[in-house]
Structures are given as C-alpha cells and as structure tokens.
C-alpha positions in Angstrom: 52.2 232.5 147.2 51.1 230.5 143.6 53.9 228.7 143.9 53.1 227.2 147.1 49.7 226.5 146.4 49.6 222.6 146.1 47.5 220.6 143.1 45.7 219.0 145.8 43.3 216.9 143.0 46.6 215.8 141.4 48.5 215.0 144.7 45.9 212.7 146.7 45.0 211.3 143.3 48.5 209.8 142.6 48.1 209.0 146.6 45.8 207.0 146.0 47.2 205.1 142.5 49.9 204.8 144.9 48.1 202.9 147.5 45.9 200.5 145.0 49.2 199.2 143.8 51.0 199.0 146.6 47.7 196.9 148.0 48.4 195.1 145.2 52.0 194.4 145.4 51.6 193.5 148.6 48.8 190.8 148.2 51.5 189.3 145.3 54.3 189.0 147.6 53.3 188.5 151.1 50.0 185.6 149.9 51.7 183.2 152.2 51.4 185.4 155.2 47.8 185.7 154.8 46.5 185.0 158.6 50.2 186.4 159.9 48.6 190.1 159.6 49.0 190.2 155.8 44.9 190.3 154.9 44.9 193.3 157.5 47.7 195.0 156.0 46.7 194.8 152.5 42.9 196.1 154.3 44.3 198.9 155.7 46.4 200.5 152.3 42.8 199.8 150.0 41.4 201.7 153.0 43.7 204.6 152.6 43.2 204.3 148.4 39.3 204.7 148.8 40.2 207.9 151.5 42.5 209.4 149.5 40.0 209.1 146.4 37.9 210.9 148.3 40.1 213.8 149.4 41.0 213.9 146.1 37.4 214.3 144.8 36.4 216.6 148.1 39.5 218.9 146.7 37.5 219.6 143.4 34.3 219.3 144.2 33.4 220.4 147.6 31.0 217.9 148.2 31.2 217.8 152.6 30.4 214.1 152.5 33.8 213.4 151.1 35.8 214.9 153.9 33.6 213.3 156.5 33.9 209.9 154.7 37.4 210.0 153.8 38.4 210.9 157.8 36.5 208.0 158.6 38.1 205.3 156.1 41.6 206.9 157.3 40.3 205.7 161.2 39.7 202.1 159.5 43.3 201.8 157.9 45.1 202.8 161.1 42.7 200.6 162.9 42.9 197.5 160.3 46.9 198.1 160.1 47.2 197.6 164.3 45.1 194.8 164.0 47.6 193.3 161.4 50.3 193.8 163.7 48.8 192.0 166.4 48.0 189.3 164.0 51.6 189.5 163.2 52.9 189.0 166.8 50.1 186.3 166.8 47.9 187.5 169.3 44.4 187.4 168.4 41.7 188.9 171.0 38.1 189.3 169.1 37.0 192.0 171.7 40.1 193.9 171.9 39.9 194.1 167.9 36.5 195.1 167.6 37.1 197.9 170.0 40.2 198.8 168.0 37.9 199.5 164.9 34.4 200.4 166.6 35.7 202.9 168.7 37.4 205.6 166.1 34.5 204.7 164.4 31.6 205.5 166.7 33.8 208.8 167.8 33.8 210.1 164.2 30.3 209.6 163.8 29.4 211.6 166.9 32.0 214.4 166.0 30.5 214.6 162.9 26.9 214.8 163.5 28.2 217.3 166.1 30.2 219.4 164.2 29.0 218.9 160.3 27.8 220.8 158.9 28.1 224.1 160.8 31.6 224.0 161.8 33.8 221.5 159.4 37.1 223.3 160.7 36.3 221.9 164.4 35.2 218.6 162.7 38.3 218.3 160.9 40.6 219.3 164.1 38.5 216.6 166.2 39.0 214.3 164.0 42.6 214.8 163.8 42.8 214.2 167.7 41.0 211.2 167.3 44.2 209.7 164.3 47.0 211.0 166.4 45.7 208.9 169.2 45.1 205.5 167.2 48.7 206.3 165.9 50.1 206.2 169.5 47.9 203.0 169.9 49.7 201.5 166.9 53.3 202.9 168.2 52.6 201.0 171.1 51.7 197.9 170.0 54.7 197.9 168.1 57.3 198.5 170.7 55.3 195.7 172.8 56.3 193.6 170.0 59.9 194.6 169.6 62.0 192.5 171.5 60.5 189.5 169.7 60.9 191.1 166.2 64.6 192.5 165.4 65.7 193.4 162.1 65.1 197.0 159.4 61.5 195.8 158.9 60.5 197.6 162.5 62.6 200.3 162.3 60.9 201.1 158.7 57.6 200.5 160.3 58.5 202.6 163.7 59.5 205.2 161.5 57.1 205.5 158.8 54.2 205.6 162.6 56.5 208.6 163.8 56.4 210.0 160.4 52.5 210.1 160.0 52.7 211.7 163.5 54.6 214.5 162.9 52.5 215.6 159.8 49.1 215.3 161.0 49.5 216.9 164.3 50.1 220.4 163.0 46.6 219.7 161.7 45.3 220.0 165.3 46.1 223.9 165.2 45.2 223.7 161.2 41.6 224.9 160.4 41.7 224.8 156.6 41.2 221.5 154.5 42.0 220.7 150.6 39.0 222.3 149.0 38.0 224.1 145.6 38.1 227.6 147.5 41.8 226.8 148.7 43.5 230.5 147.4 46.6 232.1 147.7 45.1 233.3 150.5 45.5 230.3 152.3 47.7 230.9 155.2 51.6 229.8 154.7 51.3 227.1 158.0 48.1 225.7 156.3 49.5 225.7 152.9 53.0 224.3 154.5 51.1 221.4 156.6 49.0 220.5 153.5 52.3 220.0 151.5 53.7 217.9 154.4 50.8 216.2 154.4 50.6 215.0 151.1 54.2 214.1 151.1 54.5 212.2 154.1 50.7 210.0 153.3 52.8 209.3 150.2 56.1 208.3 151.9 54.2 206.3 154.9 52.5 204.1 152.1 55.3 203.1 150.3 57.8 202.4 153.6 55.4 201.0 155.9 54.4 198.3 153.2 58.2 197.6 152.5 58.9 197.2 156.4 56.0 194.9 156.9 57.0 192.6 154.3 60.6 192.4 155.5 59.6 191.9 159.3 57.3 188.8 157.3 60.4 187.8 155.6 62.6 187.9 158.5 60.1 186.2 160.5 60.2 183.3 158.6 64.0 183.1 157.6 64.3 182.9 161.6 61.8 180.6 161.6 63.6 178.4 158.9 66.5 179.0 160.7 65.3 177.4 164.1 63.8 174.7 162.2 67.4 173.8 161.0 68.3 173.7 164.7 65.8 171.2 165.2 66.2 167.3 165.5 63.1 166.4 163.1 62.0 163.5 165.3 61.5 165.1 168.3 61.9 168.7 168.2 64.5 168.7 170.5 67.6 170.7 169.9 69.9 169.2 167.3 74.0 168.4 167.6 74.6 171.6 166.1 72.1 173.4 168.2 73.8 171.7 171.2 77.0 173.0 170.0 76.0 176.6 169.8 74.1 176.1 173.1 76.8 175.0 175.0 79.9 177.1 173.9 77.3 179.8 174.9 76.3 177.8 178.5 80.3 177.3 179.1 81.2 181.1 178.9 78.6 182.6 181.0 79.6 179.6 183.7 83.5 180.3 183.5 82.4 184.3 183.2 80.6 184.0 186.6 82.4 181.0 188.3 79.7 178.9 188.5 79.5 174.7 188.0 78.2 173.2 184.7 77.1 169.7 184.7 76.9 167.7 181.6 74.5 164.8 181.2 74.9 162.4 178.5 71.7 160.0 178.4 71.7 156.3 176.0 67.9 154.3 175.9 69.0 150.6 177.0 68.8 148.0 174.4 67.6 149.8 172.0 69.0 147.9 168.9 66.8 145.2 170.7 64.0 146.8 170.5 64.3 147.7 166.6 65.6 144.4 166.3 62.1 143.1 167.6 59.6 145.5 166.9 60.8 147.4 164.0 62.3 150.5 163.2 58.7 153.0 163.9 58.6 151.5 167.6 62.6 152.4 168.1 61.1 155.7 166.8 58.2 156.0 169.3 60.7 155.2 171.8 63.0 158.1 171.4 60.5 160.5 171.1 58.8 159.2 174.6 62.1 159.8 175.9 62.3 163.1 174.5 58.8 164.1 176.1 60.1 163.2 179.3 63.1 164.9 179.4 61.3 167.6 178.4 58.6 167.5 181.0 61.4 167.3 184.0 64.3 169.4 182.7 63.9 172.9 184.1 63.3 176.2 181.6 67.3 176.9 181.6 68.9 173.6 181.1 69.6 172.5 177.0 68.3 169.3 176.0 69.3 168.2 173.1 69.3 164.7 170.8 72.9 163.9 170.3 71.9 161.4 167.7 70.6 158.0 167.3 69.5 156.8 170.9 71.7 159.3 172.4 70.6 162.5 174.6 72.6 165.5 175.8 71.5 167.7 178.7 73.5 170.7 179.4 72.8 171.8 183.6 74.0 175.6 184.1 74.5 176.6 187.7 74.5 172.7 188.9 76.7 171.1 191.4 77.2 167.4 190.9 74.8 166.1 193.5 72.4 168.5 191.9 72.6 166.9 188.6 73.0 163.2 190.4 69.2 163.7 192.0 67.8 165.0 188.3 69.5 162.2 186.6 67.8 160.1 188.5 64.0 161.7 188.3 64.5 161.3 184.8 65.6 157.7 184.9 62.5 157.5 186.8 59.8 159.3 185.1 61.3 157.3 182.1 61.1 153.6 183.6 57.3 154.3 185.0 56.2 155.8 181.7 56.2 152.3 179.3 55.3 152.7 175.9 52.3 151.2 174.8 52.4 149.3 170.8 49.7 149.3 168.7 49.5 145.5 169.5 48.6 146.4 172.8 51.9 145.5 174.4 53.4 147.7 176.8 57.3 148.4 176.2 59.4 148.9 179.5 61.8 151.5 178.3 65.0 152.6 180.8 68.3 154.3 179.8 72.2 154.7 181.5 73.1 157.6 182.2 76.3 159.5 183.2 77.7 162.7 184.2 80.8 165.2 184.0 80.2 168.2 186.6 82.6 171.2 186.5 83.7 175.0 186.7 84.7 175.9 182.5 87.5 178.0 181.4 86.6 180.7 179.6 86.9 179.6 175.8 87.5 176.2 176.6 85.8 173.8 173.9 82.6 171.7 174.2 84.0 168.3 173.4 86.0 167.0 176.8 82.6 167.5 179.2 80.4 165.8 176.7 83.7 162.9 176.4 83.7 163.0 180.1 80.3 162.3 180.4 79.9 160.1 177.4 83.0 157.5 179.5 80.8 157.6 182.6 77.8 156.8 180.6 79.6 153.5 178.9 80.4 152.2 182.6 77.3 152.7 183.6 76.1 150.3 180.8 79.2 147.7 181.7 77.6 147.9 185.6 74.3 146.5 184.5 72.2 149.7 182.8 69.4 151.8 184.0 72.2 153.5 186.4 73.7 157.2 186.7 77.5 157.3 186.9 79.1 160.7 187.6 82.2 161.2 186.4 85.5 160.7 188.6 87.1 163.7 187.2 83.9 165.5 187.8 85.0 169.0 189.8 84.1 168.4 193.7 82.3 165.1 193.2 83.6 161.9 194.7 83.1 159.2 191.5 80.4 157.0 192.2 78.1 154.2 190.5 74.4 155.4 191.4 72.1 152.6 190.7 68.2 154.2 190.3 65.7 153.0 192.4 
C-alpha cells in the first residue's frame, strides 16, 4: 500500500506554485479585461494558492487551523470565480454577489465551530457539501450564459466545473484528510480520492484559466468583428453587414413563402445642405436620420447605411401596403423631427423614398430588390421629393406615387 500512499506536502505544494503563476499569467495576459471578470478570476486562483499552502502545511504539521482555514479560502475562490463569470456576461448585482461570498462563508464558520474540534471528519464532510453546492451554483451560471458565449473557452470551463465535481464528491463518504498520521493504513477509497484529488485541483487550475482567457479572447474578436459590420457614423449596419443580412432575410422568406419588402431611403438635398452648412451638419443629419429609423423600424427588420445619404431597410414578412404605411411613418417622424445647429437654426430635414415588395427564390441574389427599389426611389425624387414610390414590378402591388402627408 506504500506505493499508493501520496506525498501530500509535495503534491499541494507544487498545487499551489501552480496556482501563484497561473494568477500571474493570467493578470499578464488578460490586464485589458480587468472589469470583464478578469480581477475575479485572477482573485479566485491566489485564493486557491493560499488554500493549497495551507493543505500543504496542515499535511506536515497537523496544525487543525490549517484545514479549517484552507476549506474556507477554497469557498472564497469558487465564490470569487462565479462572481467573475457574472462580471464576464456583464451582469453586475451587489446583493446577489455578496450573498454568493457571505453565505459559504458564514456556513463554514458555523460548521466549524460546530464540528471543530471534536469531530474534524464531519467538519471536513460538511464542508465538502457546502463546495459541491457552490460548484453547481457556478455550473449554472455558466450554462445561463451559454448561448451568448460559443466557442472551446466554455467547454474548457464547463469541463474543468464537472471535473472538480466528480473528485470532491467522493469526499462526502471520505472521512480521512491529508495529515502527518496519513499511513498505509489509510483505506484504498481514501487514499484513491486523495490522489484524485490532488490531480484534478491541479488539472482544474491550469484548464479553467486557459478557457477563461479564450472565452475573453473570443469575446472580443466577436466584438471586433461586429464593429467591422458597423457604419462608424451611425452604428447602423454597414453595406457589407446588409449584404450578409439580406442573403440571410431572402432565404428564410423564399424557404417559407413569405413577402420581403425592400426600402431604399435618400435625405433630400442633401449636397445643399453641406453645401451651406458644412460637412459636420451633413453629418448630424444622417445620424438624426439614423436615430429615427431606428426608433420606428421594428426588432426584425435590417436597417442598414447604404452609404453616403443613402439608407437600406430590409422588411421580412411584409406585404407592400405594409411597407407603403411604415415608409411613410418614417417620412414622418423624420420631417417633424428638425435638426437644430449650433447657430440656433432649426434644419427641416425630409427624404424620398421607394420600394420593391416580393416573394424571393431561394438563392436568388441581393442586388435586383435593392435596384428595384433604388429606381422607385429616383422617381420619387423626379415627382418632387419627400414621397414613397413602390415599385411597379413590386409582387401584388399596383405601382403608385404615394406623396406623405
């Protein structure tokens, strides 16, 4: 049985090296993440090194303060790490937090001045219960946040939680502890869930701070990646945004048979208005434009700068009288909401608009709707602007010059 019996001093010691550098590691690379969950990450593995120090110390010198102190430093690293990955899914709730840490807390104390120092064995299986059930608190804050966090960095994560799981629960059943008395004596399960246990505190440090990290990193390369899908000026979707949007818009319409209208959207006189006023006022003018649209498009429909004064809306599941009567709030919301210079002059901004309505093929391409709309948008500038013209080839429309009132 000599050959089982682990060098417990040795193993949490290198544990804990393990953790201090890792903490370490993790505060070089992940700096920039600092209020994303990072500080509470990097917490939680100093949290474990100080535990671990201590198991490693209780293992050689017996000292019963140890143990007790080391359990409760392990309830603040699980607690700090869930509080990271709420931070991470940027949700930040004070009393919720302080619960998550006070509560293990406050429960270890009581089992220990319950328990310690007549019966250590029931201390150490209570306080066992109490880490298995902040790990199923921290398994379940991460599946909340999965479907807003794909990529390895989870799974690593997910796994590493399931991992601590499965080792400390045989410690439920388990009465002995790493001590200076450990023997060959020591029962096989006990020696066996000690081993585990040492392995797997090792294995969780190292892959939970790699997955954390990468779900930072992937965070932000998605983040980057949006941002490049973004018209700088006003945050609207960009042309290549649009594109993407739309392909996507035309195949789920021609998949389900359902109309898609196509609203192309020009600001009238708008070289005037540079012309006149200069090139920051054309600016607040197409981002007043862009607030509007926002404000009146619904949560499905894709609105997008096409460039310079030029706006794209993409209408899923909307017939062409449907699109005709939103055309036309817009054109409103737009005319009654003037722009006001820093002169103090108020700048009467309207736009022509026009629109292609109609049932896709599946794979069809983007670019004759947004043509067809784009022709029925340059007669309604020839019929005297601030008008809505839907397209005559528009699918079961009858072509018409709408002018807004």
């Amino acid at each position: 049985m000599n050959s089982f019996r682990p060098d417990f001093l040795t193993a949490f010691g290198m544990t804990a090296l393990a953790a201090f550098t890792v903490s370490w590691v993790m505060w070089i690379l992940g700096r920039q993440h600092w209020r994303q969950g990072m500080s509470q990450a990097v917490l939680s593995t100093l949290m474990c090194g100080v535990a671990y120090t201590c198991f490693a110390l209780q293992s050689k010198l017996g000292i019963m303060a140890l143990q007790v102190t080391a359990k409760i430093l392990i309830s603040v690293a699980i607690a700090a790490f869930t509080i990271a990955l709420q931070r991470f899914r940027q949700s930040t709730h004070w009393p919720r937090d302080w619960a998550t840490i006070v509560l293990p807390i406050a429960g270890s104390l009581f089992l220990a001045a319950l328990y310690v120092p007549k019966d250590l064995p029931g201390f150490n299986r209570m306080q066992t219960v109490i880490t298995v059930l902040q790990t199923f608190s921290t398994l379940q804050v991460l599946y909340r946040m999965r479907p807003s966090t794909p990529g390895i960095g989870w799974t690593l994560v997910t796994a590493s939680v399931y991992g601590q799981i499965l080792s400390i629960v045989p410690l439920v059943f388990v009465k002995d502890r790493p001590s200076p008395g450990v023997s060959a004596d020591m029962p096989l399960a006990s020696l066996i869930a000690m081993w585990a246990l040492c392995l797997v505190l090792f294995l969780k440090l190292v892959v939970t701070s790699i997955g954390f990290l990468i779900m930072l990193r992937d965070r932000q390369a998605a983040l980057e990646q949006h941002k490049a899908m973004l018209d700088p000026l006003t945050q609207l979707n960009n042309r290549t945004a649009l594109i993407r949007d739309m392909t996507k818009a035309m195949n789920i319409a021609a998949r389900n048979e359902k109309p898609l209208s196509v609203m192309i959207m020009d600001i009238d006189h708008f070289k005037r208005v540079n012309d006149k006023f200069g090139h920051l006022a054309g600016d607040q003018v197409i981002q007043l434009v862009a607030r509007v649209l926002q404000q009146q498009s619904r949560g499905k429909d894709v609105v997008s700068r096409y460039g310079g004064e030029e706006f794209v809306l993409v209408l899923p599941d909307t017939l062409p009288h449907e699109a005709l009567i939103a055309a036309q709030r817009m054109c409103r919301a737009i005319r009654n909401t003037p722009l006001v210079l820093p002169s103090g002059e108020k700048l009467n901004v309207t736009v022509s608009v026009g629109i292609f309505s109609d049932v896709p093929v599946l794979g069809a391409h983007w670019e004759p709707m947004v043509e067809a709309a784009d022709a029925a948008m340059y007669r309604a500038k020839r019929s005297g602007r601030d008008r809505v013209v839907i397209s005559a080839s528009s699918k079961g429309a009858t072509p018409a010059l709408v002018a807004v009132a």
